[in-house]
N, C-alpha and C positions, 0 to 999 in steps of 0.2 A: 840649606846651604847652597841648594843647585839656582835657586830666585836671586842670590848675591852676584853671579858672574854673568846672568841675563844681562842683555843690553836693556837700556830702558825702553828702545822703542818696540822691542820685544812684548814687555813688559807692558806697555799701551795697547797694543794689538790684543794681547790675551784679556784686558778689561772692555776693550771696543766690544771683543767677540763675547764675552759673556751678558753685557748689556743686550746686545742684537740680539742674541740669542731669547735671554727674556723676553725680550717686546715681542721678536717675531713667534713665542711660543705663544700669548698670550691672545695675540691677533688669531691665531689660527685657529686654537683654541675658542674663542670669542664665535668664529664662523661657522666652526663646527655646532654649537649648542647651538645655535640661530638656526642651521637648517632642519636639525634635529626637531625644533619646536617648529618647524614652517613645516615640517609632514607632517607632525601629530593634529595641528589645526586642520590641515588641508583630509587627515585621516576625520576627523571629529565634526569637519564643516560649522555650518556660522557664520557670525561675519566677521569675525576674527582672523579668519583664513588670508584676506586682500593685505591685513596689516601686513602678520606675520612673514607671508611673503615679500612684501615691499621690504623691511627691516634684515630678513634673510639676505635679499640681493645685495640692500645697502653694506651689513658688515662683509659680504663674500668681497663687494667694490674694494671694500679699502683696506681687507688683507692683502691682494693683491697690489695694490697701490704701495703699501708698506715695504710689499717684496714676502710677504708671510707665505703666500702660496703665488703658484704661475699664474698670470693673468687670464690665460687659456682653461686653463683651469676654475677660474670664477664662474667664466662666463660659461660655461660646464654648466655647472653647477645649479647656476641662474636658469640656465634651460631647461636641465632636468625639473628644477622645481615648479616652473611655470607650466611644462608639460604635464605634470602631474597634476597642479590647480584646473586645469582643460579637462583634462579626462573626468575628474572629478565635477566639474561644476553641469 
């Protein structure tokens, strides 16, 4: 009954933000499993290690781009993990 006396653009706003919502979880989400597997390579060594890193950076880029996480925060991220491929290599 209370959805009947919302305005519609109300009513727009709460479907924008549950879309947003998905994509920006999923983005994040996405970047998290990447770095995840760019330290397990980087733990394991190989040469598997350079991809995974490369593709770690890449998805951290464009949840950030998305708005998923802070940009300062990728590039965080991207550091730590490059730091970590030095020590190790």
């Amino acid at each position: 009954m209370a959805t009947k006396k919302k305005k519609r653009s109300s009513l727009k706003r709460m479907r924008q933000t549950e879309r947003r919502t998905s994509i920006k979880t999923i983005a994040r989400s996405a970047a998290r499993t990447a770095v995840k597997t760019a330290r397990q390579a980087i733990e394991q060594g190989g040469e598997a290690v350079q991809e995974a890193v490369a593709e770690a950076a890449s998805v951290l880029d464009r949840a950030a781009k998305r708005g998923a996480m802070h940009r300062n925060a990728a590039r965080r991220g991207r550091s730590r993990l490059a730091k970590r491929q030095n020590r190790k290599a």
